[in-house]
N, C-alpha and C positions, 0 to 999 in steps of 0.2 A: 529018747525022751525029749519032745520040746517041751520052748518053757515058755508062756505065757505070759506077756506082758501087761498090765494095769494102767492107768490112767494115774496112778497115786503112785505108782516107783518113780515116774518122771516129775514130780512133785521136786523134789529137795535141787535136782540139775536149774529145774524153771528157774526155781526162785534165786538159787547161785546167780544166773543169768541175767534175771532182776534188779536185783542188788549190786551187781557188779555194772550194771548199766548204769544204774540210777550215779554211783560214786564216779565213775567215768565223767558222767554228765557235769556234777557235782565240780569237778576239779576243772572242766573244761572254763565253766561259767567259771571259776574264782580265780585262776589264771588270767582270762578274758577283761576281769575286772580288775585286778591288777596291775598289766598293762597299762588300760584306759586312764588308773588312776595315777600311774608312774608320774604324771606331770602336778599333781596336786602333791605329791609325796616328797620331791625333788624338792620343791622350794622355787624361788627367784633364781634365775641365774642369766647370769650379764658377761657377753665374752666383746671386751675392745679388739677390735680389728686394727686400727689406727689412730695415733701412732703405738709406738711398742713403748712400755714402759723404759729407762734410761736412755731415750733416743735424744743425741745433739741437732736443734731445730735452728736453722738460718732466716727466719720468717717467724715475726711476732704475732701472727695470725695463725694460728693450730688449728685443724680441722680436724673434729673425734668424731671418730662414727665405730658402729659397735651394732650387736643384737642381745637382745633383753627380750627373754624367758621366763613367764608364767609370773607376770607385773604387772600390779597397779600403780604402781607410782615411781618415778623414775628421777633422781634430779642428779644434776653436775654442779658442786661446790654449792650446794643447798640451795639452787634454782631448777624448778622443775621444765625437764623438759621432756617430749614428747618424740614418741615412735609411732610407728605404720603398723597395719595389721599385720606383716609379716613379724614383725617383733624389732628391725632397723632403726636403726639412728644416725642421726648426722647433726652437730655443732658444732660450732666457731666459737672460738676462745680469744683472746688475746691475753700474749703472756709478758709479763715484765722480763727485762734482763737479765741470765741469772739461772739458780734453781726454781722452781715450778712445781709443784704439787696440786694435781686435779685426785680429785674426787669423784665416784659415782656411786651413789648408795641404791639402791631398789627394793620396793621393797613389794610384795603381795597380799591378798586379800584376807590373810590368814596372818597380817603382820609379821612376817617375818624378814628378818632383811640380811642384803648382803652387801656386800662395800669391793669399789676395787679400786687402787689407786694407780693414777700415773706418775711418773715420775721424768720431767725434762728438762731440758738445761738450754735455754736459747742464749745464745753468744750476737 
């Protein structure tokens, strides 16, 4: 006995196929967007390269430099200063004798802010 296939038994497989494509799609795009947005979601973020926080400095002249991450506005001890479009920075300090406490707040377009301090000791 053969059996005779219809255009309507293959009905409920399509639409599985369907469906399961369209959600496929669905997750690819929200993942995809996700990502892209990881840098809106993070926030500011400010990583100093130089110097190290409790570093003994023999030179009244500090040179900071660092890179800053998804910021509008950037300042050292509440002067603002300014990076490249890579996100870089580079300042000159001068520091009194002594303990030392620099500041760098940042903050982004969405207000948010974040702060990192240094801390040195020039003898």
């Amino acid at each position: 006995m053969k059996v005779k296939w219809r255009k309507t038994d293959m009905l409920p497989s399509r639409t599985k196929l369907y469906v399961s494509g369209f959600l496929a799609l669905v997750i690819l795009i929200g993942g995809y967007v996700l990502f892209q947005a990881r840098n809106i979601i993070i926030g500011p973020v400010v990583k100093i390269e130089n110097p190290i926080s409790g570093a003994v400095v023999d030179n009244p002249l500090v040179s900071i430099s660092g890179v800053a991450r998804n910021v509008s506005y950037i300042s050292l001890n509440d002067r603002p200063i300014f990076i490249d479009e890579e996100g870089n920075f580079k300042e000159k300090l001068l520091v009194s004798p002594g303990y030392s406490i620099m500041t760098i707040v940042a903050r982004d377009r969405f207000d948010r802010t974040t702060k990192e301090v240094i801390e040195l000791v020039y003898r």
